[in-house]
C-alpha positions, 0 to 999 in steps of 0.5 A: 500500500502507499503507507507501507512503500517508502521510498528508500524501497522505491530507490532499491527497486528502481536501483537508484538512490533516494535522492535521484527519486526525490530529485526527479519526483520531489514526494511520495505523492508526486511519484504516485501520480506520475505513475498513474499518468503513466500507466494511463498514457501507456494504455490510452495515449493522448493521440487516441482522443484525436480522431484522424479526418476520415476515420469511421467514429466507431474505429475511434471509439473501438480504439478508446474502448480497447484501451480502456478495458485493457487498462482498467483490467491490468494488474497495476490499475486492479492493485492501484484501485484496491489501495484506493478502496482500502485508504478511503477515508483515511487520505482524501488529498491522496485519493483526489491526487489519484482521480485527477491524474487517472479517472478525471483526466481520462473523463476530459479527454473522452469529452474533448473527443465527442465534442470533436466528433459532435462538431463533425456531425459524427455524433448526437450527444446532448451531454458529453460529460454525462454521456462520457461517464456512462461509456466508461461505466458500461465499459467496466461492467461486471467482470471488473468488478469481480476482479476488484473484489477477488472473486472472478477471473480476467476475461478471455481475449475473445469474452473482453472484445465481444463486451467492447464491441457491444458497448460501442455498438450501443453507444453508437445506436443511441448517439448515432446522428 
């Protein structure tokens, strides 16, 4: 857990010393938001939000999906997520430094990307930020749950890409123009 990690053992396992963790992160909650960002930006790059003219909206939205169940379904986000859970309450500053650099920001970007997609007539959304909300949610769906909580097993590759294209397959008949 983040309590239980200091940062003389980051530097070990990192094989640095503590003052180049310091130098370069400056705390412990520094370099626990910089790792979320860049977990997120491995799965979901910022070009991902960005839709090349041309480009089917369902192909971006297909990309945005995949990446995000991917990400919410990897083992660092499933233990980051119950360190969260198992701190709740006991350090909102940390809990908010988490949601800003993961789950908030992924929100924004997503809005950005149907506000795009809604000028371009690709799209008839009536509220982005409510309806981004309701894509990622349906995205997570019951098996992350169960993942969260110890008590189902990581979806096949086959099960995950079928739940994906179900989701933009909804997504698209209620938004579709």
């Amino acid at each position: 857990g983040f309590d239980g990690t200091s940062m003389d053992t980051i530097a070990r396992v990192a094989e640095v010393s503590k003052l180049t963790v310091y130098s370069h992160f400056g705390d412990k909650e520094a370099l626990c938001k910089a790792a979320v960002e860049s977990k997120c930006e491995q799965q979901m790059p910022a070009d991902l939000f960005q839709v090349p003219p041309g480009t089917p909206i369902r192909t971006a939205l297909l990309a945005i999906a995949q990446g995000f169940h991917g990400l919410i379904h990897s083992p660092e986000s499933l233990s980051l997520h119950r360190m969260m859970i198992a701190n709740a309450g006991q350090d909102a500053h940390l809990a908010e430094l988490f949601f800003d650099a993961g789950p908030r920001k992924t929100l924004s970007d997503f809005e950005r990307f149907l506000n795009q997609a809604i000028a371009a007539r690709q799209l008839d959304i009536p509220d982005p930020p409510h309806d981004a909300q309701h894509f990622f949610c349906l995205l997570k769906g019951t098996a992350n749950f169960c993942l969260l909580y110890g008590c189902g097993e990581r979806l096949s590759e086959a099960a995950a890409e079928e739940h994906v294209q179900e989701v933009v397959g909804l997504f698209m008949r209620a938004y579709r123009p």
